[in-house]
C-alpha positions in Angstrom: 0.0 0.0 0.0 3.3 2.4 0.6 6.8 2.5 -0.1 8.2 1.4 3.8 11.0 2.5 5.8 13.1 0.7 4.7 12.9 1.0 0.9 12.3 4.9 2.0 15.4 4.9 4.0 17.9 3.3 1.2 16.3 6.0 -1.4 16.8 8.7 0.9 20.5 7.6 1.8 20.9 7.6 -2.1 19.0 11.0 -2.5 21.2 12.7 0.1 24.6 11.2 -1.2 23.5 11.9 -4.9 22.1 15.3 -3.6 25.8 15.8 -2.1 27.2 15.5 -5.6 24.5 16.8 -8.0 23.9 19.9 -5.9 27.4 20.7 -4.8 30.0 23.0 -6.7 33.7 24.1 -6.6 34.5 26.7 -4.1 34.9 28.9 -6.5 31.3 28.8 -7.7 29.6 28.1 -4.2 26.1 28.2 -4.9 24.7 30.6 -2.2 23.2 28.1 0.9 19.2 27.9 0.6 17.0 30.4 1.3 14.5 30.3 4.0 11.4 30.4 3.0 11.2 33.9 3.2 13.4 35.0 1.3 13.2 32.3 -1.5 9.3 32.3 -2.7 9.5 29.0 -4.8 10.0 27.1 -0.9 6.6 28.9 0.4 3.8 26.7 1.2 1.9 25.5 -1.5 -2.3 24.6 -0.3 -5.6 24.8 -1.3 -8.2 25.8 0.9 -10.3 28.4 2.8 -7.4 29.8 5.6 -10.6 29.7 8.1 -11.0 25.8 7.6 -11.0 23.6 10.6 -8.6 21.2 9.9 -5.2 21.8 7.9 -4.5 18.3 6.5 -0.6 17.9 5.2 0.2 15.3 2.6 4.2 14.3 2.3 4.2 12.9 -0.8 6.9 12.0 -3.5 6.3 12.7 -6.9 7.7 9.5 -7.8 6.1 7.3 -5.5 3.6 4.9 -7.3 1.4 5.2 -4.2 1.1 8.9 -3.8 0.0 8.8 -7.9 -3.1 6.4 -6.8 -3.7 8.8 -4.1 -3.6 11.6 -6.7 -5.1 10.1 -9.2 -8.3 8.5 -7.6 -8.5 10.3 -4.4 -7.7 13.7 -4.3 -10.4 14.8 -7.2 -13.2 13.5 -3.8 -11.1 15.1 -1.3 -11.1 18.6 -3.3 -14.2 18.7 -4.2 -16.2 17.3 -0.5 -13.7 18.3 2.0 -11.5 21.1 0.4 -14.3 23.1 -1.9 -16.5 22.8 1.2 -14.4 24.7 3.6 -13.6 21.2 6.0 -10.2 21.3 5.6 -7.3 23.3 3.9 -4.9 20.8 2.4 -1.1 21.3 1.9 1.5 19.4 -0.4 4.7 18.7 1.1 7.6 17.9 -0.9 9.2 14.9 0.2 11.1 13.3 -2.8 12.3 9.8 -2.9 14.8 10.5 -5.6 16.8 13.0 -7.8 14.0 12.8 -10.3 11.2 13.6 -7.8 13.5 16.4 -6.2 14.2 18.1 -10.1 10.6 17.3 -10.6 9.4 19.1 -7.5 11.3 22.4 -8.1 9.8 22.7 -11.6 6.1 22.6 -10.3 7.1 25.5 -7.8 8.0 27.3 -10.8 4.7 27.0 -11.5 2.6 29.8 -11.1 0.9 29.6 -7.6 -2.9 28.5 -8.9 -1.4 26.5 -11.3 0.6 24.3 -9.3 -2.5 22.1 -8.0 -3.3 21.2 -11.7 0.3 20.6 -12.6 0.7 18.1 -9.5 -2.3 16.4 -11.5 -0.6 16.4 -14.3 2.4 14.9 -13.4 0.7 11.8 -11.6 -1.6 11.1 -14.7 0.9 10.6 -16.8 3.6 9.2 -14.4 4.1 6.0 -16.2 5.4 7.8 -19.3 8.0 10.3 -17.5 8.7 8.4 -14.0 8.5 4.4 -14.5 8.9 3.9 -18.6 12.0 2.3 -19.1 14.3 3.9 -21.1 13.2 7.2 -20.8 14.2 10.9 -20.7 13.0 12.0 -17.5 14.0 15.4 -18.2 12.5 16.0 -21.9 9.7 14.3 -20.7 8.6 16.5 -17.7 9.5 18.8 -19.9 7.0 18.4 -22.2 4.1 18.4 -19.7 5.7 21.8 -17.9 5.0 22.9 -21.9 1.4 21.8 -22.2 0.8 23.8 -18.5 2.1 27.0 -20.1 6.2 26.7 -19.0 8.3 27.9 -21.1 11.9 26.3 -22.6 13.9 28.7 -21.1 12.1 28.7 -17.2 12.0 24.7 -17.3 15.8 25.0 -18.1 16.2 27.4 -15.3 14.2 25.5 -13.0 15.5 21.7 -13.4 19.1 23.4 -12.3 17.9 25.6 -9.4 20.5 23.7 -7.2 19.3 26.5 -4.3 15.7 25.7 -4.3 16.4 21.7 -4.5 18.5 22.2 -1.3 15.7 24.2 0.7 13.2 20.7 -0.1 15.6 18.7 0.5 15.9 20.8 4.2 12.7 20.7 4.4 12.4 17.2 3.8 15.0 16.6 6.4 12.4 18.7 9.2 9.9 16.4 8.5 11.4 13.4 9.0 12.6 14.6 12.3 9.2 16.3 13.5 6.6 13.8 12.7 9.2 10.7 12.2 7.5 10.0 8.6 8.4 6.4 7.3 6.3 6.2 4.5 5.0 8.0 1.4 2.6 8.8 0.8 2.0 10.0 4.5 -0.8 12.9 6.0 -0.7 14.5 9.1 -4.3 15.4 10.5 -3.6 18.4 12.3 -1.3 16.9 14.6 -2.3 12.8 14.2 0.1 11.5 11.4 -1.5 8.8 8.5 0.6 6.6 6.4 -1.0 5.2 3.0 -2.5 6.1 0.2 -5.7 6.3 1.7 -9.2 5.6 0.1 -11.5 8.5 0.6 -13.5 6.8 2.8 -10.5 6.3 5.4 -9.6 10.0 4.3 -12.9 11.6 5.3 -13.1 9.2 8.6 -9.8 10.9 9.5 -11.2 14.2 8.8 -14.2 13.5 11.2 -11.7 13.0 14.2 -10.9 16.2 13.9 
């Protein structure tokens, strides 16, 4: 139902040390350390929602994760439109990529405008066979081509797969939530304070909801 701790932990240990590598520079080109939040507007919260809602629900979720795709893909379209559209809860996507691919991925949908991240999130898990899971294939050009269909152009998808300073801030805020709700899984929600792992049916989803 969820990729586990421990296939989470060995693609996080790879994540890191890649991230070490992919993300690092000579001295004499130091990328400049990431920006908070803040300062750095494409690590700002991403949600949908009334800010008056009852309930903030938060969804760690990897963009290559086959289970947070069915959860995407077959859940969220409920959630949004009986528990989001309804003012029950205010929902919030946190990245927490499994891989270099989910991490590049991640950046470009915060290059997304802020209204059209949401739909570009949807994009990416209906079509994640073709760019995240088909053998063989250009990850890149293919995320790529969906940034183009959601109104991205060449030279901001170029800019945004080698934002080395915004892939550090997720993967620093990856490394929060690990330590502050000691996530194991992904996809995994945190009801207020109560933390969820699973891709969970809407049924489960909207129980969860209930307890408040």
């Amino acid at each position: 139902m969820l990729h586990d701790r421990r296939l989470l932990l060995t693609r996080s240990a790879g994540l890191l040390a890649v991230g070490a590598v992919a993300l690092t520079r000579p001295a004499a080109a130091q990328a400049p350390a990431p920006a908070p939040a803040a300062d750095n507007p494409r690590l700002s919260e991403r949600s949908m929602g009334q800010a008056s809602a009852p309930l903030v629900v938060q969804e760690f979720f990897s963009l290559t994760c086959s289970h947070c795709g069915t959860f995407g893909r077959d859940v969220w379209p409920q959630v949004k439109a009986e528990l989001v559209d309804t003012g029950k809860i205010r929902f919030v996507w946190r990245d927490f990529p499994l891989d270099q691919i989910a991490l590049r991925a991640a950046v470009v949908a915060r290059y997304m405008p802020v209204a059209a991240y949401e739909p570009f999130i949807e994009a990416l898990f209906r079509t994640q066979d073709r760019w995240a899971f088909a053998r063989g294939v250009d990850h890149k050009a293919e995320i790529a081509r969906i940034a183009a269909v959601a109104g991205m152009s060449a030279a901001t998808f170029e800019t945004a797969w080698t934002d080395d300073a915004t892939a550090r801030g997720i993967l620093e805020q990856r490394q929060q939530a690990e330590r502050q709700y000691n996530i194991q899984a992904t996809p995994t929600f945190v009801f207020g304070s109560r933390v969820v792992s699973g891709a969970l049916p809407f049924d489960r989803f909207q129980q969860e909801v209930a307890r408040g």
